[in-house]
N, CA, C and O of each residue as an XYZ file, in Angstrom:
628
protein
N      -7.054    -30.792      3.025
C      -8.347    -30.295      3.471
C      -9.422    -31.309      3.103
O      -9.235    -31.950      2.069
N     -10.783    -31.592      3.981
C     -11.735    -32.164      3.855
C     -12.667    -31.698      3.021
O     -12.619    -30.469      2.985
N     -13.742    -32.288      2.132
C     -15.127    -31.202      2.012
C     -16.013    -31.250      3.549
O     -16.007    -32.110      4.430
N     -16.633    -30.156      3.459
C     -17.293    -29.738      4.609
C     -18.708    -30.033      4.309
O     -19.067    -29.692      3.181
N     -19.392    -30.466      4.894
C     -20.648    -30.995      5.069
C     -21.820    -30.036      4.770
O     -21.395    -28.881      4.798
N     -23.112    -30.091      4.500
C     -24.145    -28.999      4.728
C     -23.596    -28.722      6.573
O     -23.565    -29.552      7.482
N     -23.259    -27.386      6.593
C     -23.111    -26.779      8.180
C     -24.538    -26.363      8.521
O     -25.194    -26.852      9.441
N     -25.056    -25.171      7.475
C     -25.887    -24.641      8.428
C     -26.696    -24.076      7.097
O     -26.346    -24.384      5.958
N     -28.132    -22.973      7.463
C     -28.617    -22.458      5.961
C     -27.788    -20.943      6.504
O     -27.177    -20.829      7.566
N     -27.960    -19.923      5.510
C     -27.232    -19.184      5.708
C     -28.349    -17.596      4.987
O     -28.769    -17.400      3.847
N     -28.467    -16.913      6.027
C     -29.248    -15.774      4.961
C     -29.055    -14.742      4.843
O     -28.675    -14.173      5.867
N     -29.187    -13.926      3.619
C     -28.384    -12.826      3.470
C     -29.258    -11.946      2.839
O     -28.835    -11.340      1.855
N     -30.711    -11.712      3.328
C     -31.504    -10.703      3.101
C     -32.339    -10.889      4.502
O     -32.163    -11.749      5.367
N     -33.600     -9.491      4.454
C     -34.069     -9.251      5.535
C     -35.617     -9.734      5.352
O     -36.604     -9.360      5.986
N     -35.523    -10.704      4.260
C     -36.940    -11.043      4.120
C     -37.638    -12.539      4.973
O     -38.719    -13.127      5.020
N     -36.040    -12.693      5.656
C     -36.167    -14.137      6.663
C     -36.277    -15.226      5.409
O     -37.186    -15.987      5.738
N     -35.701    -15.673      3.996
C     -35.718    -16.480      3.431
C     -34.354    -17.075      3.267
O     -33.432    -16.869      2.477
N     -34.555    -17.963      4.382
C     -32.904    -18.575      4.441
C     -32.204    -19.096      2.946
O     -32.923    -19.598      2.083
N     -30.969    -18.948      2.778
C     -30.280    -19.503      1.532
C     -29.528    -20.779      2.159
O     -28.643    -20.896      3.007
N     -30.333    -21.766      1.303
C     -29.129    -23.107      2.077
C     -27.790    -23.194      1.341
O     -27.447    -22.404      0.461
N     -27.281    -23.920      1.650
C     -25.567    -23.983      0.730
C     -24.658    -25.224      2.129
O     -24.826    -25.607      3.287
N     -23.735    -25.386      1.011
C     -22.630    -25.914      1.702
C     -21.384    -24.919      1.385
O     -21.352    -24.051      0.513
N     -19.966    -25.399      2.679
C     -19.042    -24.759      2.529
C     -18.217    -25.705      1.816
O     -18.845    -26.762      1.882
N     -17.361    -25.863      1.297
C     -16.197    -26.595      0.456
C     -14.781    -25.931      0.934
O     -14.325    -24.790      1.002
N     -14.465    -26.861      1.143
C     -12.605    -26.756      0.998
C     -11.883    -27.055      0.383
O     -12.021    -28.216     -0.003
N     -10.961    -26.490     -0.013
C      -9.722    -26.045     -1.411
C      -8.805    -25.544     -1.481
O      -7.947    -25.306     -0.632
N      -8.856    -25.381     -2.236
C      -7.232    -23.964     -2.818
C      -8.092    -23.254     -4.124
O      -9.031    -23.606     -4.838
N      -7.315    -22.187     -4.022
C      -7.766    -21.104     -5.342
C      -6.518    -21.833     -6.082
O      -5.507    -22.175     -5.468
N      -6.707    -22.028     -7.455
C      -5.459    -21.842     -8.270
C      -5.169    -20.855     -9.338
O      -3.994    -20.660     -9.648
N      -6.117    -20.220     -9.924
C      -6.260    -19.200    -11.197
C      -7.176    -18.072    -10.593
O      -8.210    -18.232     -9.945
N      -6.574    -16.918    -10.947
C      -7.670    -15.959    -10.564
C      -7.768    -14.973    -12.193
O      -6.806    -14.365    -12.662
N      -9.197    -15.032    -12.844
C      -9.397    -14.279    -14.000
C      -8.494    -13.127    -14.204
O      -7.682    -12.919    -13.302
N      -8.492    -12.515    -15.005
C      -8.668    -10.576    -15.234
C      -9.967    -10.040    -14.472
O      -9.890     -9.118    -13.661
N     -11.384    -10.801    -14.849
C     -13.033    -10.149    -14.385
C     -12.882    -10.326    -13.224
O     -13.802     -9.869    -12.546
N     -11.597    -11.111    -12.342
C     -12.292    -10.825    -10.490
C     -12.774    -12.273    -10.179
O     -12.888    -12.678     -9.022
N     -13.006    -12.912    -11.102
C     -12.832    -14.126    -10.423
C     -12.281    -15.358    -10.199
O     -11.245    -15.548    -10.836
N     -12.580    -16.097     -9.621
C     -11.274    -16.755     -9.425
C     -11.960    -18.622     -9.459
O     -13.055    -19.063     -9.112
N     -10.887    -19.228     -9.963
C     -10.985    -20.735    -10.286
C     -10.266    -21.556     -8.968
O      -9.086    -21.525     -8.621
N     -11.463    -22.337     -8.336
C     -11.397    -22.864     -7.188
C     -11.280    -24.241     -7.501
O     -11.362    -24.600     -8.675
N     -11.108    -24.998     -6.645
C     -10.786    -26.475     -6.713
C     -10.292    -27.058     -4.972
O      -9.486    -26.990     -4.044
N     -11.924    -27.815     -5.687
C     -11.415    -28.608     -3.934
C     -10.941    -30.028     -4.224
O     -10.251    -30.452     -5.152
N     -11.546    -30.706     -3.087
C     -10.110    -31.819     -2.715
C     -10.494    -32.805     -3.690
O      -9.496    -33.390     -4.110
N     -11.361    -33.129     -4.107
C     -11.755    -34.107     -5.648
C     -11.559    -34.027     -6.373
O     -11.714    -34.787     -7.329
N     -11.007    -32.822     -6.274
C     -10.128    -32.220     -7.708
C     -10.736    -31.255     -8.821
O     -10.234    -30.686     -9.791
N     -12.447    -31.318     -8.111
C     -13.117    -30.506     -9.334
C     -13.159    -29.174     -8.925
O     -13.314    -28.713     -7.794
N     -12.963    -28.481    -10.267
C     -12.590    -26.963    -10.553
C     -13.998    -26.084    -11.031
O     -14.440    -26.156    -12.177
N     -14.599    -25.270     -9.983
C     -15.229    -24.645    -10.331
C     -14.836    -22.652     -9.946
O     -14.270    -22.042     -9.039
N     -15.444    -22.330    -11.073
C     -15.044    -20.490    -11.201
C     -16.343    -20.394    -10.195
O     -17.431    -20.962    -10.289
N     -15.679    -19.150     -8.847
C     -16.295    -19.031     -7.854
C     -16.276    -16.964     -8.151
O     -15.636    -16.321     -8.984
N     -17.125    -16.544     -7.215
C     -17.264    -14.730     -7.627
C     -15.805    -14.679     -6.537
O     -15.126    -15.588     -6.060
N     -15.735    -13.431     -6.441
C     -14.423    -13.293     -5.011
C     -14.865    -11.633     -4.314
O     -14.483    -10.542     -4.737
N     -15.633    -11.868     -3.326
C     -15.575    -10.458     -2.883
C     -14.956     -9.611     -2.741
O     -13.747     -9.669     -2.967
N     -15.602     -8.435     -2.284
C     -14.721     -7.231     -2.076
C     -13.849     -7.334     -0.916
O     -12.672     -7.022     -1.095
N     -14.257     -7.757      0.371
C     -13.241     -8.334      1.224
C     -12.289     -8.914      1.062
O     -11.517     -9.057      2.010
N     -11.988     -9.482     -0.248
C     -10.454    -10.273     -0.376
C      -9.415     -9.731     -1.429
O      -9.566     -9.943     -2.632
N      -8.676     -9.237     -1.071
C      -7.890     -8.599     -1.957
C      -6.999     -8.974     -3.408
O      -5.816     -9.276     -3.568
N      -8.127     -8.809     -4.363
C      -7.721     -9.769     -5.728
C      -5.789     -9.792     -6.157
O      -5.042    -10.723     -6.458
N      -5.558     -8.331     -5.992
C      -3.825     -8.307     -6.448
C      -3.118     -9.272     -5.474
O      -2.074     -9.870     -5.732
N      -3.856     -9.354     -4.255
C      -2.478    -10.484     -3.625
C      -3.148    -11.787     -4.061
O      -2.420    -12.509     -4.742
N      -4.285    -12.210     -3.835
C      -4.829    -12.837     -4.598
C      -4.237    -13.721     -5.425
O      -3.930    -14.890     -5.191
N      -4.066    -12.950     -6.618
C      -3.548    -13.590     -7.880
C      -1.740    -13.221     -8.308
O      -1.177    -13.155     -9.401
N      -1.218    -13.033     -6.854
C       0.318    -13.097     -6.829
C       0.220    -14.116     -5.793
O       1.133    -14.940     -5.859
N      -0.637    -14.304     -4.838
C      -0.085    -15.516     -3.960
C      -0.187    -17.137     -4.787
O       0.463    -18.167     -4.611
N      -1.462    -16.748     -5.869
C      -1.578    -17.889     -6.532
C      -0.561    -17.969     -7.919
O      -0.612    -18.963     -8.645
N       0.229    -16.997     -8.170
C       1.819    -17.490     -8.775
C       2.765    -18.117     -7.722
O       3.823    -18.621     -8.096
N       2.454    -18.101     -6.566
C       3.283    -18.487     -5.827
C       3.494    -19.977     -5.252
O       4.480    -20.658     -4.969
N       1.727    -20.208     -5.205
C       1.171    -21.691     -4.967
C      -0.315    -21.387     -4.596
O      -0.773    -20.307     -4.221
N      -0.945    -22.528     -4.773
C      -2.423    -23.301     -4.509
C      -2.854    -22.121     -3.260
O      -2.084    -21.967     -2.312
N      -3.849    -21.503     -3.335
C      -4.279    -20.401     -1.827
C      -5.241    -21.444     -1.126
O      -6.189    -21.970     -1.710
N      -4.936    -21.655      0.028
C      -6.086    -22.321      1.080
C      -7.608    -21.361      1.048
O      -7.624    -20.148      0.840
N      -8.786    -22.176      1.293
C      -9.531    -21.252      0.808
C     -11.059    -22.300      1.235
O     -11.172    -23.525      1.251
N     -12.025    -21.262      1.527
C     -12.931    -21.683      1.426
C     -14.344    -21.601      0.575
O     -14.614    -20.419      0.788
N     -15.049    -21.925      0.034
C     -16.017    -21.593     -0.810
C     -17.585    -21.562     -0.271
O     -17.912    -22.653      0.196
N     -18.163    -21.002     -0.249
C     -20.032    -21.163     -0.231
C     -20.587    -21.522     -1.786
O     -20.367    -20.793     -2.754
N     -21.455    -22.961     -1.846
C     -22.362    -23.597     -2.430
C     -23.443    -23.177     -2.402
O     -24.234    -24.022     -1.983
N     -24.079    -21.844     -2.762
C     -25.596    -22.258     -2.352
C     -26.300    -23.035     -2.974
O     -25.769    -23.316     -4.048
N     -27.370    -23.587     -2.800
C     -28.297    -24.717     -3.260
C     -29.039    -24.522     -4.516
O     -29.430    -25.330     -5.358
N     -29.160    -22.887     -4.399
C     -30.467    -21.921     -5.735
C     -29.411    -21.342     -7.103
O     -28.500    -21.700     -7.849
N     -30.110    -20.447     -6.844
C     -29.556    -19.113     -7.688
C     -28.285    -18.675     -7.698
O     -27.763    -18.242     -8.726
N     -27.735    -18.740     -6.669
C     -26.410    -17.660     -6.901
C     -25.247    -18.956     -6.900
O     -25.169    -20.021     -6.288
N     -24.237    -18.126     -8.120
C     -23.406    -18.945     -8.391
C     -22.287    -19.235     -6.713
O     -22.670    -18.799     -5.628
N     -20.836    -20.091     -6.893
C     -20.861    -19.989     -5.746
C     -19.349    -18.844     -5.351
O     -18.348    -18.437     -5.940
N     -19.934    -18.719     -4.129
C     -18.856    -17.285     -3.906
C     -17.554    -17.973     -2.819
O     -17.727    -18.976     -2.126
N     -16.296    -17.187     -2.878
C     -15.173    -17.692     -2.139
C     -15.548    -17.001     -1.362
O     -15.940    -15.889     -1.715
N     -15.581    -17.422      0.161
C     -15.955    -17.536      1.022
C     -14.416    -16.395      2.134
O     -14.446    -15.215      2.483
N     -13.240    -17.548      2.360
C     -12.263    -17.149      2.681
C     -11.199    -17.322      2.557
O     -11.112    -18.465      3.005
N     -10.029    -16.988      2.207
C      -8.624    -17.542      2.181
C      -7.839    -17.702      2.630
O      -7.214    -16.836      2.018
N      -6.820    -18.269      3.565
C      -5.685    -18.650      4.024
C      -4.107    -18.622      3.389
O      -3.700    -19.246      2.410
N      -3.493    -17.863      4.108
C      -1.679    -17.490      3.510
C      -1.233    -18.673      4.138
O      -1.339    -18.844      5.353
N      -0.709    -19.547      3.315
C       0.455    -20.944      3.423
C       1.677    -20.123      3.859
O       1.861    -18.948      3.541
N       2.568    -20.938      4.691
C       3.734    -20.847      4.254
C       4.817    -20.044      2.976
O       5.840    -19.361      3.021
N       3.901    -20.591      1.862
C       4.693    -20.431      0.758
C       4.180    -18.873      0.273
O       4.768    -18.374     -0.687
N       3.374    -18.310      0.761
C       2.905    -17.022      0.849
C       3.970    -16.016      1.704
O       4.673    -15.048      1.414
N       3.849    -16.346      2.218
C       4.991    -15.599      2.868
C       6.154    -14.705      2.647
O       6.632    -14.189      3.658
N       6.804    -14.376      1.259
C       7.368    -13.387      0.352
C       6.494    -12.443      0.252
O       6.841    -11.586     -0.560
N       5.271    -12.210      0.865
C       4.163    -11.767     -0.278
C       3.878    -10.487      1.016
O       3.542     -9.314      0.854
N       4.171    -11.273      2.349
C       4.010    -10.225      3.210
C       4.675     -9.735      3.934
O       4.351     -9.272      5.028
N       6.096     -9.761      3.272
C       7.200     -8.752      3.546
C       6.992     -7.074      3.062
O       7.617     -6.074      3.414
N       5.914     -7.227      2.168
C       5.655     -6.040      1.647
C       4.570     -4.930      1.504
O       3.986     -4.980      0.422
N       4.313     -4.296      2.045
C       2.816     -3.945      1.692
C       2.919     -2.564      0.594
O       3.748     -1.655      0.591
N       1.692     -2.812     -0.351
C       1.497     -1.460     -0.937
C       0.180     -1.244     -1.343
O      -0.566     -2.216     -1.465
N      -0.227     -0.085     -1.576
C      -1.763      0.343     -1.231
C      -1.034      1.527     -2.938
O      -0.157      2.378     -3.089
N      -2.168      0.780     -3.912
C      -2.587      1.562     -4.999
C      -3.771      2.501     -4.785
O      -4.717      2.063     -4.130
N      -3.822      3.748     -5.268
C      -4.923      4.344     -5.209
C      -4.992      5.752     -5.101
O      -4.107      6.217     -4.382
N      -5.984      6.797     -5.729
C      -5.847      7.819     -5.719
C      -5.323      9.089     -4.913
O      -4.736     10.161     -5.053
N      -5.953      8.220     -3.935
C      -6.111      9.125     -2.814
C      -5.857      8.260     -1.740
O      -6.522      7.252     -1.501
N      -4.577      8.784     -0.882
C      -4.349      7.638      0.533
C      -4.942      8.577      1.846
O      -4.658      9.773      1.777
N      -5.643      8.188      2.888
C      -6.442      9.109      3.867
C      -5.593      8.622      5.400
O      -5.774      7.462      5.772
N      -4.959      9.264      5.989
C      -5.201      8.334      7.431
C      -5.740      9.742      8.311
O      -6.022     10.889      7.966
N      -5.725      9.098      9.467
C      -6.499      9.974     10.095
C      -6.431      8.957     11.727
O      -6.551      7.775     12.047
N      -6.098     10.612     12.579
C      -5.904     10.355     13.846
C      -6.437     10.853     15.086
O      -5.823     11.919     15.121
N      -7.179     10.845     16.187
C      -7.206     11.919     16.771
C      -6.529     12.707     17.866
O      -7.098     13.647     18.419
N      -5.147     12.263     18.213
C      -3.985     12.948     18.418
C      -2.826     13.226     17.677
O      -2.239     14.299     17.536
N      -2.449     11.545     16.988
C      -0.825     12.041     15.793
C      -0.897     10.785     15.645
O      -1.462      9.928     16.326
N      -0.058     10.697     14.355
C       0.215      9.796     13.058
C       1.892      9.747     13.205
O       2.552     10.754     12.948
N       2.430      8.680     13.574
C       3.739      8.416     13.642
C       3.968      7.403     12.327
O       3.201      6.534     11.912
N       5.309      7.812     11.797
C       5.831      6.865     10.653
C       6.935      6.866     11.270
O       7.352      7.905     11.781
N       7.856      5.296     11.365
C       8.779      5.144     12.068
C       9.843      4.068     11.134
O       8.983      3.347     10.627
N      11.056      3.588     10.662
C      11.546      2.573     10.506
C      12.933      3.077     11.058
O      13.386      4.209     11.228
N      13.415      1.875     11.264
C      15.136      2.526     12.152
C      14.952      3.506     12.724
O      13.825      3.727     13.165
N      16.208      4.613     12.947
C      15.977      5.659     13.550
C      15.451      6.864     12.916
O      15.757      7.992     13.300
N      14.973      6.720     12.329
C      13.923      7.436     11.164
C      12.438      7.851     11.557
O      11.592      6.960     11.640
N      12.068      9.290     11.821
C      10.760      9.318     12.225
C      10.206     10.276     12.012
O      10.593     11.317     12.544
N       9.043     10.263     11.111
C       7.983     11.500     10.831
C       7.031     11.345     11.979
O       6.893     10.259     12.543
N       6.261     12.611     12.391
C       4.982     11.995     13.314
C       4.627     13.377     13.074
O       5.493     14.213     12.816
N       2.871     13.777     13.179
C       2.245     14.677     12.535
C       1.486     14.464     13.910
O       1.441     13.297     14.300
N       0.753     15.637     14.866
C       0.127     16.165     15.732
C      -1.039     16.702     15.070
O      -1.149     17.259     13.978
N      -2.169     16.324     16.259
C      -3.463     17.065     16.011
C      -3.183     18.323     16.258
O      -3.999     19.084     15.738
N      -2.307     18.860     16.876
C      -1.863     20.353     17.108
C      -1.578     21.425     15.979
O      -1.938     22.570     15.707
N      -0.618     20.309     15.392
C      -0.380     21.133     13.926
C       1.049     21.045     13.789
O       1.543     21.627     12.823
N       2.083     20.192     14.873
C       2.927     20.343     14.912
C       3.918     18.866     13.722
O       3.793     17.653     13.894
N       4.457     19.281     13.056
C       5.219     17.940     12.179
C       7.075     18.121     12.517
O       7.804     19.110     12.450
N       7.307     16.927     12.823
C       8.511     16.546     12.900
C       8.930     15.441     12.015
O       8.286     14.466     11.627
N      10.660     15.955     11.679
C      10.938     14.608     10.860
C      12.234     14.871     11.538
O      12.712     15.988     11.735
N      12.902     13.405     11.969
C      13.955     13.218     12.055
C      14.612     11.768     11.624
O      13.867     10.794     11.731
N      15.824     11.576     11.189
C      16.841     11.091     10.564
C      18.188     11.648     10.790
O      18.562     12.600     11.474
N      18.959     10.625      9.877
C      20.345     11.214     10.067
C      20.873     11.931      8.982
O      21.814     12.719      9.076
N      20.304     11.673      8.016
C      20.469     12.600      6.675
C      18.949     12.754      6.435
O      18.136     11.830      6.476
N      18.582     14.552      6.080
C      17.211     14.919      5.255
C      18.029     15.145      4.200
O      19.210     15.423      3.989
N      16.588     14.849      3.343
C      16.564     15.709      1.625
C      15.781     15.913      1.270
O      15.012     15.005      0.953
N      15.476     17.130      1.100
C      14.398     18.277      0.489
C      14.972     18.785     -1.121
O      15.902     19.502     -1.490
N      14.066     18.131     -1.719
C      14.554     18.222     -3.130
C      13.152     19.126     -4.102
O      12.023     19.030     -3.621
N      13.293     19.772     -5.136
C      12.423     20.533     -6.127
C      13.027     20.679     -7.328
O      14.224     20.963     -7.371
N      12.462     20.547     -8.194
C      12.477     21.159     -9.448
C      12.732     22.399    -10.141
O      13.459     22.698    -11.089
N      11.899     23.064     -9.373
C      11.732     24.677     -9.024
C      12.140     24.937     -7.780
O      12.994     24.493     -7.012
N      11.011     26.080     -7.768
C      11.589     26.520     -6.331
C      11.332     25.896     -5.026
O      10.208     25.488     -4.733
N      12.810     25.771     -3.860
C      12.281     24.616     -2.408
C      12.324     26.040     -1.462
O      13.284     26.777     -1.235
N      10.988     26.131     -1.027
C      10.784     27.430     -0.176
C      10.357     26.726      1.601
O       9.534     25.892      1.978
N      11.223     27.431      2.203
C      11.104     27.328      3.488
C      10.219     28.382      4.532
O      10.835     29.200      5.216
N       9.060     28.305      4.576
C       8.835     29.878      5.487
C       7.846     29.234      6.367
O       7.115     28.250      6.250
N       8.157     30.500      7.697
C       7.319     30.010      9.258
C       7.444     31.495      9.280
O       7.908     32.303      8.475
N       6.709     31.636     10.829
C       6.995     32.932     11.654
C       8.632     33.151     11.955
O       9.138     34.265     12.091
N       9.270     32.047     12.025
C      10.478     32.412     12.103
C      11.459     30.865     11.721
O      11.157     29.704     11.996
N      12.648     31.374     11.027
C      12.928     30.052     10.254
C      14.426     30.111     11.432
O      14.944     31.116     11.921
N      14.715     29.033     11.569
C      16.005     29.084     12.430
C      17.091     27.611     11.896
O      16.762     26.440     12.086
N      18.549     28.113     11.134
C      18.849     26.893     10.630
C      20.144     26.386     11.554
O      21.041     27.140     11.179
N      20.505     25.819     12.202
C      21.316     25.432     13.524
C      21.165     26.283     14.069
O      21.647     26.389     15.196
């Protein structure tokens, strides 16, 4: 990667006071515990950049066990330290997105006809109607306590 030149000013309030900066090109190599992350462009110098909320720190800092993250940075000229901009999956990333998983309290989806989950011949799908199907070739309905089955009418073959 090249460094990138002053492109353009860039502003990010509504008071019309442009922020100048340059962009830089790099790789991430270290990403903190606090969220941020240690950048390094092509001169080799290493500066700790913020990392927004748009970029997802856990892959983040597993793609960078993996190798160097392509990446871009914003310089501004003033006040604010400088922020990573964007990142790029190498090649060598690529283990990383065989997998997906979503930590978090509460998972939401939401449809406004139906929600299909599908792998092989395997398939849940949930209707705005109200109607849920699961099919496979083996179910298992498992409890602790009690596994209670009830409808208006239960029918088993």
């Amino acid at each position: 990667m090249r460094r990138a030149n002053q492109l353009r000013t860039v502003s990010f309030s509504s008071d019309d006071q442009p922020l100048a900066g340059r962009f830089v090109e790099g790789h991430v190599v270290a990403v903190a515990p606090g969220g941020k992350a240690t950048f390094r462009d092509d001169a080799g110098t290493a500066t700790e950049v913020r990392v927004p909320r748009h970029v997802d720190k856990r892959w983040l800092a597993a793609a960078v066990g993996l190798a160097p993250v392509p990446a871009i940075a914003l310089h501004p000229d003033d006040i604010l330290s400088p922020v990573l901009w964007c990142v790029f999956s190498a090649p060598e990333h690529e283990p990383l997105d065989e997998r997906f998983q979503v930590h978090a309290k509460t998972v939401e989806l939401s449809a406004s006809e139906s929600i299909r989950i599908s792998t092989g011949k395997s398939v849940i799908t949930v209707t705005a109607k109200g109607e849920v199907s699961v099919r496979g070739k083996n179910i298992t309905s498992r409890a602790s306590n009690l596994n209670r089955i009830r409808g208006g009418a239960v029918k088993i073959n």
